[in-house]
C-alpha positions in Angstrom: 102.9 94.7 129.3 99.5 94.4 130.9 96.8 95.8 129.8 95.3 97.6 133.1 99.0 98.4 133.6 99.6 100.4 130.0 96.2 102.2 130.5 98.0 104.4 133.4 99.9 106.1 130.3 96.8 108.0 129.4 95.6 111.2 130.5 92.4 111.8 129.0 89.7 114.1 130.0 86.9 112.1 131.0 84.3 111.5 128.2 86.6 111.3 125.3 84.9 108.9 122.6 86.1 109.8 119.2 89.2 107.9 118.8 87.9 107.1 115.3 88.7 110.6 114.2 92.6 110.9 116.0 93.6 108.8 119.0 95.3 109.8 122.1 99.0 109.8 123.0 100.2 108.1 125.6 102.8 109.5 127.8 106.0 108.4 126.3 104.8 109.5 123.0 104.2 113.0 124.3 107.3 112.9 126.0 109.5 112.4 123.5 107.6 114.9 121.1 108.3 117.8 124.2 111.6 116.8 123.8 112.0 116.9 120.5 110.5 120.1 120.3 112.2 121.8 122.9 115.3 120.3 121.2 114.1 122.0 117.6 113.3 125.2 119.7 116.7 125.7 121.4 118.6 124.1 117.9 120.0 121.6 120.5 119.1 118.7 118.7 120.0 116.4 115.7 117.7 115.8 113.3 119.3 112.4 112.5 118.1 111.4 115.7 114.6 112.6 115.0 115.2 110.6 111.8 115.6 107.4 113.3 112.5 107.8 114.7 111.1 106.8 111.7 112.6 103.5 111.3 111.4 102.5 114.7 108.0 103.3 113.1 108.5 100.9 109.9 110.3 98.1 112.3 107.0 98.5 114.7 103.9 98.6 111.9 105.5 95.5 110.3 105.4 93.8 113.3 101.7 94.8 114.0 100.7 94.0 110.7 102.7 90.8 110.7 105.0 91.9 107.4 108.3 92.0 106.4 109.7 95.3 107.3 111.1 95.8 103.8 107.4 95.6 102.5 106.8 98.4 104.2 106.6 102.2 102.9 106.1 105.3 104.9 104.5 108.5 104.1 102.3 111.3 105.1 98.4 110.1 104.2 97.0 107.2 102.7 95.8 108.7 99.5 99.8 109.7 99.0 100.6 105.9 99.8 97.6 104.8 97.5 98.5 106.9 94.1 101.3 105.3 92.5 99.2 102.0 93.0 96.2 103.8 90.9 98.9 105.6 88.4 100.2 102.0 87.8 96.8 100.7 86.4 96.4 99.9 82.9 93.9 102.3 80.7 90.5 100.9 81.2 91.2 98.7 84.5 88.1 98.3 86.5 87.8 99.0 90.2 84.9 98.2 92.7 84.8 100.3 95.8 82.6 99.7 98.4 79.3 102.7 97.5 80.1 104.5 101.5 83.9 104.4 101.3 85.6 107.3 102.8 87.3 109.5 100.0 91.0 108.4 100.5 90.8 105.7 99.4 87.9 106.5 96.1 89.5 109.5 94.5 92.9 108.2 94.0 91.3 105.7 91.8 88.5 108.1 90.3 91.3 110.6 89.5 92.3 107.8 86.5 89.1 107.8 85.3 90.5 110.2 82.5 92.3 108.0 81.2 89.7 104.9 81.1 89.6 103.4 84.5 86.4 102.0 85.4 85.0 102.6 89.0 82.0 100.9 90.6 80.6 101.3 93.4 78.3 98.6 95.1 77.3 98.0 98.8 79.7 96.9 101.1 77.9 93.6 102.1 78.2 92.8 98.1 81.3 93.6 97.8 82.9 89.9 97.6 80.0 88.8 95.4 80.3 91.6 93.0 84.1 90.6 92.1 84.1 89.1 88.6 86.6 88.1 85.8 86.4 92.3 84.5 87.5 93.4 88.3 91.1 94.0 88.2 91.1 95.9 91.3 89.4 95.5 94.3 89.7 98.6 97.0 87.7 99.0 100.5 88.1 100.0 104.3 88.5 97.1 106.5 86.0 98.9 109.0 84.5 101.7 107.7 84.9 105.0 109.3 81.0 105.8 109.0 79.9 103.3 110.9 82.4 101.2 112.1 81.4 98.0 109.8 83.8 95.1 109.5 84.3 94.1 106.4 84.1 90.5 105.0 88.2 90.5 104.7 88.3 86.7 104.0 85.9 86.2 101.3 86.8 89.7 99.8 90.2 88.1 99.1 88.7 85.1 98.3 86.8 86.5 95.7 89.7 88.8 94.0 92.1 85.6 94.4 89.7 83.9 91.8 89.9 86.4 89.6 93.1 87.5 89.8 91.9 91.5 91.0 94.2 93.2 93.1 93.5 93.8 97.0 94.0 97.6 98.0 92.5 97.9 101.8 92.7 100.7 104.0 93.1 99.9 107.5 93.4 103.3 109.0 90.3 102.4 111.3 91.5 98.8 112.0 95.1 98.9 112.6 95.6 99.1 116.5 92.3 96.9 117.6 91.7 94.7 114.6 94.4 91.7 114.1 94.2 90.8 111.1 96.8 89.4 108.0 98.3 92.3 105.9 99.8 89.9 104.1 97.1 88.8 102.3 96.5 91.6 100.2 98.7 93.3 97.6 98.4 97.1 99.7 97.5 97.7 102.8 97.5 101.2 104.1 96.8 103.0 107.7 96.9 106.6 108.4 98.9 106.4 111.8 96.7 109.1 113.8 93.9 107.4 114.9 94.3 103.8 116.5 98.1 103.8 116.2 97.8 107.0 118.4 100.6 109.0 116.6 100.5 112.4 115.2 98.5 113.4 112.2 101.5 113.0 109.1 102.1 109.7 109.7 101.1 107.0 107.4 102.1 103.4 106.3 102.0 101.2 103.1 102.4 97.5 103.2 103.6 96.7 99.5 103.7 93.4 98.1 106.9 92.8 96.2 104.8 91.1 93.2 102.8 94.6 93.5 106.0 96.9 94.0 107.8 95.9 90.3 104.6 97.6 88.5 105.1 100.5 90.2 106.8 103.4 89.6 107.7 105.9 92.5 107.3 109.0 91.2 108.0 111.2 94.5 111.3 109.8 95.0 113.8 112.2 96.6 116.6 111.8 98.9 114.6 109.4 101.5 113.9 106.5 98.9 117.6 106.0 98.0 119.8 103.2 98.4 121.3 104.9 101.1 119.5 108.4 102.1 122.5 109.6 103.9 124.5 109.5 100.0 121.5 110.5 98.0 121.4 114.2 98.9 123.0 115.3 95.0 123.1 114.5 91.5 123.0 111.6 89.5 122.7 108.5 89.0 119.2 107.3 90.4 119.5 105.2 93.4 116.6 103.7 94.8 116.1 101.4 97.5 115.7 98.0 96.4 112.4 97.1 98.7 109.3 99.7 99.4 111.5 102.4 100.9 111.8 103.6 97.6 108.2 104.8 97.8 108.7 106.9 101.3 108.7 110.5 101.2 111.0 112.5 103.8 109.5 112.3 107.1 107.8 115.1 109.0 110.5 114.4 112.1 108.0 115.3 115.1 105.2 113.4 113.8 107.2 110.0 113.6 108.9 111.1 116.8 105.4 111.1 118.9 103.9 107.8 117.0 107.0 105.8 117.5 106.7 105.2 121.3 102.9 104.4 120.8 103.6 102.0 118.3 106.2 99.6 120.3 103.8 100.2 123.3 100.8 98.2 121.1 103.3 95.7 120.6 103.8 95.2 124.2 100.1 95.0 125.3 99.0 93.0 121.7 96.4 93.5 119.2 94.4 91.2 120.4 93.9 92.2 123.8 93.3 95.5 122.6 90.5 94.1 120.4 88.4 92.5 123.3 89.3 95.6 125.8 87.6 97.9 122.8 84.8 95.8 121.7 83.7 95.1 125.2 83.3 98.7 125.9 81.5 99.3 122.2 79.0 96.2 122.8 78.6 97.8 126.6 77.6 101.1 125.1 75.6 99.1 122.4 73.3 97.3 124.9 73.2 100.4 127.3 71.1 101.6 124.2 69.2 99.1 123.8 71.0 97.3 120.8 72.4 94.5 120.1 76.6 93.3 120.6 78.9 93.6 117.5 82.3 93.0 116.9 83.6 96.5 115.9 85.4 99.4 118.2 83.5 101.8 116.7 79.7 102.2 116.4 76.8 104.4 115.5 73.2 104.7 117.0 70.3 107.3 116.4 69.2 109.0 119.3 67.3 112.4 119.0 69.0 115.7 120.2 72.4 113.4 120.6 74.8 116.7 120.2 72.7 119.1 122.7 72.9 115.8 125.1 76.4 114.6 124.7 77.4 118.4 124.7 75.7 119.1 127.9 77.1 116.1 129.9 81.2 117.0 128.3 81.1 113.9 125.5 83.1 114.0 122.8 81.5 111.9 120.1 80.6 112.3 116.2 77.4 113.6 115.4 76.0 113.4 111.9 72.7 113.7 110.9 71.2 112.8 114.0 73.6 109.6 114.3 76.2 109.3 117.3 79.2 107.7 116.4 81.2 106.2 119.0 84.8 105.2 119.3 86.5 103.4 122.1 90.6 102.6 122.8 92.6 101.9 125.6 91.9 105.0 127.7 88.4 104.7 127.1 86.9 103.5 130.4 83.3 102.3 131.5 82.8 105.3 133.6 83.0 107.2 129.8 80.3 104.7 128.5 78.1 105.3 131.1 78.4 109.0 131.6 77.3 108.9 127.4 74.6 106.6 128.2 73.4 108.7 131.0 73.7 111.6 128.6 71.2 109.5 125.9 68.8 107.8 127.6 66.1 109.2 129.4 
């Protein structure tokens, strides 16, 4: 599909910029949630159905993320997706984590600190360089939710690949806009709320299978079996063979809204989202006196920012006196330049 064509599925107030905290649906994705809804509300529907949902969801992230689809696990938030990867690490593993790493993926590994894990923190532009022959782990965001910085995903990989260090890397802020080889890492994680524009409770983990066999899946239930549809009693332990044994039973609505959003990204491409999003962050970059960059989301310092952006109808993060902006498919130019308008004098 092209792109100028999707972007009719939108309808966005005017000056939403934010997409780094939860995306937008389009209109198939809220139509189907109505549905569903209205289904659950009149107990009209089948909850198999709403099941399947799901599935579409794994079959579509795999795609995105250019894995096999039985590498893939589902769940409800990326620290859920990232625990039994920290629970599988041996007593006194060490971990380097990028020092301005949002949380989800820093406590599930300073949770094991009890039992001897080791986590250091060091800037995110030394992150490849501080990999050494202690590392055994090696965890970040592939663009960082602060700031929207891309990190150095080549010689990270590099770096942990000569030491033998695992690869744990969030994506929750890249998946959607950023192509980029899943495969390359042993975990690869994305909340599925933000760029992948489904409900909050969706999540994804791309598992290797050298990864998966040291890992134990301690929330099994009926959903990671064999066969959920004969796992709902009693003994013997069944588990799926590939990552579904790591899924936890799906919040049905959730999956139901993201899975239309998902197969609608394949359609237009990653790529194409990448340069329509990046144009309009380097647009609002240079409107402000700063130079281009290469990430969807950015951050400038501009006194007053939430009285202006308030006053002119912008929604945008404010933190400290920094604006951080965030731009997708619905995102237009007439929304960068209402917030320039709004910021310059």
């Amino acid at each position: 599909m092209e792109l100028e064509q999707a972007q009719k599925l939108w309808q966005p107030q005017p000056g939403w910029l934010n997409t780094a905290s939860y995306g937008l649906p389009p209109d198939p994705g809220w139509d189907a949630l109505q549905e569903a809804l209205a289904d659950w509300r009149a107990g009209q529907g089948s909850w198999e159905s709403w099941g399947a949902a799901t599935d579409r969801c794994r079959t579509a992230f795999a795609q995105l993320v250019g894995v096999p689809v039985a590498d893939v696990a589902v769940g409800g938030t990326v620290s859920q997706l990232l625990a039994p990867v920290a629970a599988a690490l041996p007593a006194g593993a060490r971990v380097v984590v990028p020092e301005v790493e949002f949380t989800s993926n820093l406590f599930p590994w300073l949770v094991q600190e009890a039992r001897g894990v080791q986590v250091r923190t060091v800037p995110l532009a030394e992150l490849a360089a501080s990999v050494d022959a202690d590392t055994d782990l090696v965890a970040f965001s592939l663009v960082q939710s602060a700031d929207g910085a891309v990190a150095a995903y080549d010689d990270i990989v590099a770096a942990a690949r000569a030491h033998d260090a695992l690869v744990a890397v969030d994506a929750t802020q890249a998946c959607g806009w950023l192509p980029f080889e899943a495969a390359r890492a042993d975990v690869v994680v994305a909340g599925g709320y933000k760029w992948l524009m489904g409900p909050r409770g969706t999540g994804f983990a791309y598992l290797a299978p050298t990864l998966r066999d040291r890992l134990r899946p301690d929330a099994a239930g009926w959903y990671a079996g064999h066969d959920p549809h004969s796992s709902y009693y009693g003994p013997p332990l069944r588990l799926a063979e590939d990552a579904r044994r790591f899924d936890i039973s799906p919040a049905w609505f959730s999956w139901v809204g993201a899975a239309p959003a998902l197969e609608l990204l394949l359609e237009i491409g990653v790529p194409a989202v990448r340069a329509y999003d990046v144009a309009l962050a380097n647009r609002f970059l240079t409107g402000l006196g700063q130079p281009p960059g290469d990430s969807a989301i950015v951050t400038v310092e501009v006194p007053d920012a939430q009285e202006k952006l308030e006053r002119a109808g912008i929604r945008a993060a404010v933190r400290a006196g920094r604006v951080r902006a965030s731009f997708h498919l619905y995102s237009t130019t007439e929304d960068v330049d209402l917030a320039l308008d709004a910021l310059t004098p």
